[in-house]
N, C-alpha and C positions, 0 to 999 in steps of 0.2 A: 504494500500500500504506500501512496505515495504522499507524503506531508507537504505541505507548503506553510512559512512560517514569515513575519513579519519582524524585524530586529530592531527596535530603538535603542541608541545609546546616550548617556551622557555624561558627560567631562567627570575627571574626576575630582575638579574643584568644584561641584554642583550644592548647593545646598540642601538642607530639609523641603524648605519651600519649591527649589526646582525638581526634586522627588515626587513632591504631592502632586505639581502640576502635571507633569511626566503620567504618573499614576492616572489620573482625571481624565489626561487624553490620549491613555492606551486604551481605557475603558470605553471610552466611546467607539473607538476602532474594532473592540472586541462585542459590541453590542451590537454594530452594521454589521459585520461581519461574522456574526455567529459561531464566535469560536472561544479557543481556553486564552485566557492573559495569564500571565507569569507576573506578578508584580515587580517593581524592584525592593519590596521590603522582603520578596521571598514567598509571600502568600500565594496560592493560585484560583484564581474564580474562573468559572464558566458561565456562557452566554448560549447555551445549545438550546433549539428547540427542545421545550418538554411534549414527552409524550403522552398520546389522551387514550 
């Protein structure tokens, strides 16, 4: 099976606050796009259809 994965990075002088924002709009990418985000705090959420 074949994965395709989307990779943001950021500097390693980034702070809290550029985390949070990072976090905010990985999320939204991962809600259009119906798939898993990886956070950068480590956490991981899913945005998959549920099923009925």
């Amino acid at each position: 099976m074949e994965q395709t994965y989307i990779q943001i990075t950021l500097p390693e002088s980034s702070t809290f606050g550029d985390k949070g924002k990072a976090n905010e709009f990985c999320k939204l990418f991962a809600k259009k796009l119906q798939g898993e985000l990886h956070l950068f705090n480590g956490r991981i959420m899913y945005y998959y259809p549920r099923k009925q």
